[in-house]
N, C-alpha and C positions, 0 to 999 in steps of 0.2 A: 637089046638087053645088056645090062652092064655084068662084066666078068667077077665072075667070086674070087679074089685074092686068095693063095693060098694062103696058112698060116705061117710060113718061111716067108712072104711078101710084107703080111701084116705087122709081123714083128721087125722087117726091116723099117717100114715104115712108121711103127711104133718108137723106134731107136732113132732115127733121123729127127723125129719131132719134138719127144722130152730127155733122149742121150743116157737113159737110164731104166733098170728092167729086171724085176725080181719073180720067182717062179712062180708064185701066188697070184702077182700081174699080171703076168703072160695066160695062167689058167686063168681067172676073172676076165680077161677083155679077146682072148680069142682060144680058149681051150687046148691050149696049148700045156701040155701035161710033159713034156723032154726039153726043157728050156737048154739046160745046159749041152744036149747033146745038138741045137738049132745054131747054140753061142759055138759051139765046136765048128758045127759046119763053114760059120760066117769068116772063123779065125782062117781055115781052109784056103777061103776065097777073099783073105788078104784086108778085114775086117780087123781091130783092136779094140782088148776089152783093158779094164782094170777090173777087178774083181775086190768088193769089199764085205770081209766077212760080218755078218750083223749076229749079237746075241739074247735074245729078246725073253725076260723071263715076267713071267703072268702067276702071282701065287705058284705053285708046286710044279706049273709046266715052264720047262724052257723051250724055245724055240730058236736053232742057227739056219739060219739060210745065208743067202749069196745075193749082194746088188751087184748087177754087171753094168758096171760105167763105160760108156762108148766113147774112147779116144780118137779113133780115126776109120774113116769106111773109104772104099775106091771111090775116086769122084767119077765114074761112069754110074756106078748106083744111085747118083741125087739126081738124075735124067729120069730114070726107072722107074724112081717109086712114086714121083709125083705125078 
């Protein structure tokens, strides 16, 4: 039986694959509802972000969130998640 990636796995391996990751993404493709505090962990463990603030407005709602751009990961991680 194959192992359930946690969502700290899925999201690294999310990032390895498109380099880029907004908290809407993250809840949509693995429920992942603490994006920023998963991107904290990553920074932690020697992980780099860019962060680019996005401001999105739709008739009377605006909407800010955060793209986290993936500059560099440990290369023991690209072993890992593949």
């Amino acid at each position: 039986m194959a192992k359930v990636k946690t969502k700290q796995e899925q999201l690294k391996a999310h990032l390895l694959k498109y380099k880029s990751i907004t908290s809407w993404e993250a809840i949509e493709k693995f429920a992942a509802t603490r994006l920023a505090a998963m991107i904290f962990l990553l920074e932690k463990n020697g992980w780099k972000f860019e962060r680019k603030s996005i401001r999105r407005q739709e008739g009377d709602t605006q909407a800010n969130y955060t793209r986290y751009i993936l500059v560099a990961s440990p290369k023991s991680e690209l072993k890992k998640i593949k």
